[in-house]
C-alpha positions as CSV (number, residue, x, y, z in Angstrom):
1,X,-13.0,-3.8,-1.9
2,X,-14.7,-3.3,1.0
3,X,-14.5,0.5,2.7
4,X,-15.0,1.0,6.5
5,X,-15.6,5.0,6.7
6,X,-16.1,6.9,10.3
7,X,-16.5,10.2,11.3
8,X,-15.1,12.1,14.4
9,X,-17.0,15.3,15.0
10,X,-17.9,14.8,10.8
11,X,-21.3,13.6,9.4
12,X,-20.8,11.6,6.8
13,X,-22.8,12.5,3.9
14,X,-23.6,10.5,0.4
15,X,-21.5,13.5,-1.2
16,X,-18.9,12.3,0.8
17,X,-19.2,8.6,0.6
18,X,-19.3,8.9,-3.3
19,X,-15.6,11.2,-3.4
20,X,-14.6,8.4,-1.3
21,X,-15.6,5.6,-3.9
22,X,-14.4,7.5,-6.4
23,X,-10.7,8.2,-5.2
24,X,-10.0,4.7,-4.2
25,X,-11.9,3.0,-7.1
26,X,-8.1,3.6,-8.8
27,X,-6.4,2.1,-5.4
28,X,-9.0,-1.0,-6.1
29,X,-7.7,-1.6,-9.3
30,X,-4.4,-1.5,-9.3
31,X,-3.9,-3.3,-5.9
32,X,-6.7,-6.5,-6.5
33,X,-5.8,-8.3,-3.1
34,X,-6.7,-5.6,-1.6
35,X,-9.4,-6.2,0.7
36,X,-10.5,-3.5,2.7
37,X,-9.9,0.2,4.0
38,X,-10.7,2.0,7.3
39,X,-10.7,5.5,6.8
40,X,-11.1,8.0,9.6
41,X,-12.0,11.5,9.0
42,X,-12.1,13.6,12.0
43,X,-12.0,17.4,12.8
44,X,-9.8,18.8,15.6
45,X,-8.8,22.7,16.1
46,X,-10.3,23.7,12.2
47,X,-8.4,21.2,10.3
48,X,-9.6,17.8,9.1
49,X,-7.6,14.5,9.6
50,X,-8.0,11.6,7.3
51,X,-6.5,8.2,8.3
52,X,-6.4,6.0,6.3
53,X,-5.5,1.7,7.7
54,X,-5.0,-1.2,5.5
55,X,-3.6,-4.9,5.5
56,X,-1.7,-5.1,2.2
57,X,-0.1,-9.1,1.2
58,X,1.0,-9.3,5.4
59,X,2.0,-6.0,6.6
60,X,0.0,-3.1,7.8
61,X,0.3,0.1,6.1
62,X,-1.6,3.4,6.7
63,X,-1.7,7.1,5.6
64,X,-2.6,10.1,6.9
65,X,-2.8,13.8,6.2
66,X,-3.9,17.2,7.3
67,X,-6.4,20.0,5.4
68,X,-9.0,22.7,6.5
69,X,-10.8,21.6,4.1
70,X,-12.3,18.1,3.9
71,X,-11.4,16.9,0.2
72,X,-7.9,17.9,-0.3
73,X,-7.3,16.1,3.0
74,X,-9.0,13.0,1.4
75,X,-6.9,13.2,-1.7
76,X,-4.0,13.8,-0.1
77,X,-4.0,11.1,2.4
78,X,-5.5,8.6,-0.9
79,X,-2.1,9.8,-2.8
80,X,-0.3,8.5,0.1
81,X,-1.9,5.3,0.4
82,X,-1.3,5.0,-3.3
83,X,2.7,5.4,-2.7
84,X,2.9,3.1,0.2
85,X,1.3,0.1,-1.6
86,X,3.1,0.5,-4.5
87,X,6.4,0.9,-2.3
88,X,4.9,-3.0,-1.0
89,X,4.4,-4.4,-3.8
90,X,7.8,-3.2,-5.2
91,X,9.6,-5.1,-2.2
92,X,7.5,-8.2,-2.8
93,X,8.0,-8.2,-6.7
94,X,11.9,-7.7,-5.8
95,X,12.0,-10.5,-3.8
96,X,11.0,-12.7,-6.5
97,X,14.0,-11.9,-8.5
98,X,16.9,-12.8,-6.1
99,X,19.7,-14.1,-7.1
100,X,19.6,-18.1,-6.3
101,X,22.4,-19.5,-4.0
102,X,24.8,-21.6,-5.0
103,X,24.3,-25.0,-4.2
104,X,27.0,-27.0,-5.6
105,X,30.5,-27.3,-3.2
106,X,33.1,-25.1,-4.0
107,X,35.3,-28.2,-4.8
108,X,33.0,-29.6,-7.6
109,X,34.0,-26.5,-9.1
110,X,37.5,-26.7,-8.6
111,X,37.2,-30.5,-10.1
112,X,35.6,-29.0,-13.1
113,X,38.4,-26.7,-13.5
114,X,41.0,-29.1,-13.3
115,X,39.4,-31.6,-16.1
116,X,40.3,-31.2,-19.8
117,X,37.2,-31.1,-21.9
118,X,38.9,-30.3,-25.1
């Protein structure tokens, strides 16, 4: 998985770049289609703001979250992530177990009813 990570009013440092790896090594694993992440880490008024941006099997999904101090906002806003693709992949697994439509007329049925099998 390929990680995209950007600073706004942050340098990012190796320290930094090697939490990063860490937390979303997990994320990696567990979702393998996954092909990249943009995270944004930018400070505004004392607090840090981590966005997070992904393509996940079609849809867009992102998480974001707030902290004075950078790593909490990190893990935070990678908790997040972690909820929203497994709230994805839920709907996708769901639709693979729907109900199939009936596709036989309702008077075939009745037919059937009306013969004597015994």
């Amino acid at each position: 998985m390929k990680i995209k990570l950007s600073g706004h009013h942050v340098d990012i440092s190796d320290g930094v770049k090697q939490y990063v790896d860490e937390k979303f090594s997990k994320i990696s694993s567990h979702f393998p289609t996954l092909i990249s992440l943009d995270i944004i880490i930018a400070k505004e008024h004392g607090e840090y703001e981590v966005e997070i941006r992904t393509n996940y099997e079609g849809s867009k999904i992102s998480a974001s979250s707030n902290d004075p101090v950078m790593y909490p906002a990190l893990a935070k806003a990678a908790k997040k992530l972690d909820a929203a693709l497994s709230h994805r992949k839920g709907h996708l697994k769901g639709k693979l177990h729907e109900k199939p439509t009936v596709t036989t007329p309702e008077i075939a049925h009745e037919i059937i009813q009306e013969m004597d099998l015994t």
